[in-house]
C-alpha positions as CSV (number, residue, x, y, z in Angstrom):
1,X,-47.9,18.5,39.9
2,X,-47.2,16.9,43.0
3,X,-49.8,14.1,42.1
4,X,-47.4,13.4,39.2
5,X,-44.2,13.5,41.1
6,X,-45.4,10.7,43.5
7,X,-47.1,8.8,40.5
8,X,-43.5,8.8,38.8
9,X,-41.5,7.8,41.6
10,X,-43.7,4.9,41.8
11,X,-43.8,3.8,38.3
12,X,-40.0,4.2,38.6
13,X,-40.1,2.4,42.0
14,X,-41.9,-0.4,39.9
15,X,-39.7,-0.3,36.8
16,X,-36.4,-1.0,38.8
17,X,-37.6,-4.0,40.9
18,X,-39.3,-5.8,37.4
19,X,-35.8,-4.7,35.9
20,X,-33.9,-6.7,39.3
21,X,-36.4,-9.3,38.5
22,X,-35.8,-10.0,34.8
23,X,-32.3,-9.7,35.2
24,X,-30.7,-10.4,38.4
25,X,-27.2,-10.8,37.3
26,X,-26.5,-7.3,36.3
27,X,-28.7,-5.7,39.2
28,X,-26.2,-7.1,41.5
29,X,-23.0,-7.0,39.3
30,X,-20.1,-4.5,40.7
31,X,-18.7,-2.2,38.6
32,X,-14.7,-2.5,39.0
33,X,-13.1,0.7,37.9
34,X,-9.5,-0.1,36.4
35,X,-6.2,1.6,37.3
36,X,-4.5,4.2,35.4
37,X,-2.0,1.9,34.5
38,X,-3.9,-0.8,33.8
39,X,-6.2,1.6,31.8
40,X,-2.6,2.0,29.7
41,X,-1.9,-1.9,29.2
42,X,-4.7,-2.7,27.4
43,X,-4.1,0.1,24.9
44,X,-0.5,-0.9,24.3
45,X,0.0,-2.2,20.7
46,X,0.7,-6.0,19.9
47,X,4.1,-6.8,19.1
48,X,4.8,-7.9,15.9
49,X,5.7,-11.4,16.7
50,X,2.5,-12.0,19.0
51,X,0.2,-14.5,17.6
52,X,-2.6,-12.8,17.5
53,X,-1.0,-10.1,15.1
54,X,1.0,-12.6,12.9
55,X,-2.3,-14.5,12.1
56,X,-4.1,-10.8,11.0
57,X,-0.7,-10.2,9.1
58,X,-1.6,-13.7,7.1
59,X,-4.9,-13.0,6.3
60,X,-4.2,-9.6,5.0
61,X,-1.2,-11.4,3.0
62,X,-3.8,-14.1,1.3
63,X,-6.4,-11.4,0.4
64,X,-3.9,-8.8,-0.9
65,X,-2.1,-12.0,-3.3
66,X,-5.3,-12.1,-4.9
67,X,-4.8,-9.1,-7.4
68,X,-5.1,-6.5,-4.5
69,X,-2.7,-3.2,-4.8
70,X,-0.1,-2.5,-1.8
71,X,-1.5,1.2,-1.7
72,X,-5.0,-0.4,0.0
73,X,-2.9,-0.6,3.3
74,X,-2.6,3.5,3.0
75,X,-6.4,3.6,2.2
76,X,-8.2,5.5,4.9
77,X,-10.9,3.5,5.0
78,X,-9.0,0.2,5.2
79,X,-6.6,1.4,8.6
80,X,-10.0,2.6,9.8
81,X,-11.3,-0.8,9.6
82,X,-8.5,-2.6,11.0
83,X,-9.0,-0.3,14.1
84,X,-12.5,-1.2,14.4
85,X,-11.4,-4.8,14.1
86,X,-8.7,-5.6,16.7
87,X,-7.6,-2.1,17.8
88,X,-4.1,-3.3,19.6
89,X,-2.8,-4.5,16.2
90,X,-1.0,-2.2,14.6
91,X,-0.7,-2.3,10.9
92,X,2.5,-2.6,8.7
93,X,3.8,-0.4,5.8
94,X,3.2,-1.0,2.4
95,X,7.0,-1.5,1.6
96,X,7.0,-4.5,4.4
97,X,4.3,-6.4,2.6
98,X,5.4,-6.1,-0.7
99,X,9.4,-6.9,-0.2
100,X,8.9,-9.0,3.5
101,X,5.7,-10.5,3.8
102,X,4.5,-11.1,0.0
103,X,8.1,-13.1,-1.2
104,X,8.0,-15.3,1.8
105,X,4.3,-16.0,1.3
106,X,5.3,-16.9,-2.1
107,X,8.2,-19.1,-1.6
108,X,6.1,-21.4,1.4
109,X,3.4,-21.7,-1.2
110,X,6.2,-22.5,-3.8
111,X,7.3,-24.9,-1.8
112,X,4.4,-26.4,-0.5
113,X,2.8,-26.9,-4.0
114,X,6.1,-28.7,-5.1
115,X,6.2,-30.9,-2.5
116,X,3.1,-32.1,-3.0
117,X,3.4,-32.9,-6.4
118,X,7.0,-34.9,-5.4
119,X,4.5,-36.5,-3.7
120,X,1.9,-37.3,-6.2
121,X,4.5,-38.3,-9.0
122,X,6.3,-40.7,-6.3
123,X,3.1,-42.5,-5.9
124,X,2.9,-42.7,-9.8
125,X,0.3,-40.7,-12.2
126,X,-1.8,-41.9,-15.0
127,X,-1.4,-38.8,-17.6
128,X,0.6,-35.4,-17.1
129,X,-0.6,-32.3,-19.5
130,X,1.1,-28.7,-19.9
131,X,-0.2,-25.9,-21.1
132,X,1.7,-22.9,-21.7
133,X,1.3,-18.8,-22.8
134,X,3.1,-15.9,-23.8
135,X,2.3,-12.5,-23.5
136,X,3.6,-8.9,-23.7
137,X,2.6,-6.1,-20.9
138,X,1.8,-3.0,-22.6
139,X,5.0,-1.8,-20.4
140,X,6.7,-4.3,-22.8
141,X,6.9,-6.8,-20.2
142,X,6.9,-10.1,-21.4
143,X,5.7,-13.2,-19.3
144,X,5.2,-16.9,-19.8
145,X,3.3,-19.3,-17.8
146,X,3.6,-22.9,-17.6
147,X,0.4,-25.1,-15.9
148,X,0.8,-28.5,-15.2
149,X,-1.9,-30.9,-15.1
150,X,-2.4,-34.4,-13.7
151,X,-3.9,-37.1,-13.0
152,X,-3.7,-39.6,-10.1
153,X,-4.6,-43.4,-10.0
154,X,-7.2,-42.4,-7.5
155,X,-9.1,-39.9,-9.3
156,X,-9.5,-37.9,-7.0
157,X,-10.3,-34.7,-7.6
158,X,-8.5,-31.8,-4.9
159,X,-8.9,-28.3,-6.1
C-alpha cells in the first residue's frame, strides 16, 4: 500500500507539471474572489431602456409578428430560455407587447414601407398592379387586403 501511495504522488507530481507545461496561462492565473456587493451588481436586472434589452425586446417583437401568440411570453419554457440567454434582461408582459410594443412596430414598418414607395413612384414606375381579397373570419370578422405591385425602370428585383 505504501508502494502505491508514493507511486501516486508521483504520477500526480508528473501530471501537474505536464498540466503547467501545456498550459501556462491558467497555472499561473489568480483567482480574484468578488465583493458581496459586487457579487449583487452583476445580478441586478437591465433597465428597460438599456440597449442591450431594447435590441432583445426587437427581436422578440419581429419573431412574435410572424403569426406567433402573445401567451408564448407566459410559456414556461420560453422565460426559461430567455434566462439561459442573457439572464439580466428581464422579460415584459404579454399586455405590453401586444398594446406597446406590437402597434409601434407596426406603424415604423408602416411608415417605412410608404416612404419607400414615395420614393420609388417619385423616380417614376413602368407598370403598377393590385390585387385585392375579401374574407369572413368564422368569428364573422370580415377583412380585405389590398397588395400593390410594381415595377421600377431598373428592374431590380428587392424582396
Amino acid at each position: 500500500m505504501a508502494k502505491r501511495l508514493a507511486l501516486y504522488k508521483t504520477v500526480c507530481a508528473e501530471y501537474l507539471e505536464l498540466q503547467k507545461q501545456v498550459n501556462p496561462i491558467t497555472s499561473t492565473c489568480k483567482k480574484v474572489k468578488l465583493t458581496l456587493s459586487a457579487s449583487f451588481a452583476n445580478q441586478e436586472n437591465y433597465d428597460k431602456d438599456n440597449p442591450k434589452a431594447v435590441a432583445i425586446t426587437n427581436a422578440i417583437e419581429k419573431m412574435m409578428a410572424i403569426l406567433q401568440p402573445f401567451s408564448m411570453m407566459q410559456d414556461g419554457g420560453f422565460k426559461e430560455l430567455m434566462v439561459l440567454v442573457e439572464p439580466k434582461y428581464s422579460l415584459p408582459d404579454r399586455t405590453t407587447f401586444s398594446r406597446c410594443d406590437m402597434p409601434e412596430l407596426y406603424h415604423n414598418l408602416v411608415h417605412k414601407i410608404c416612404t419607400k414607395m414615395s420614393n420609388d413612384f417619385e423616380g417614376g414606375v413602368n407598370s403598377i398592379a393590385f390585387t385585392t381579397d375579401m374574407w369572413t373570419s368564422r368569428s364573422s370578422d370580415s377583412y380585405l387586403s389590398l397588395t400593390c405591385h410594381y415595377e421600377k425602370p431598373s428592374f431590380v428585383s428587392e424582396y
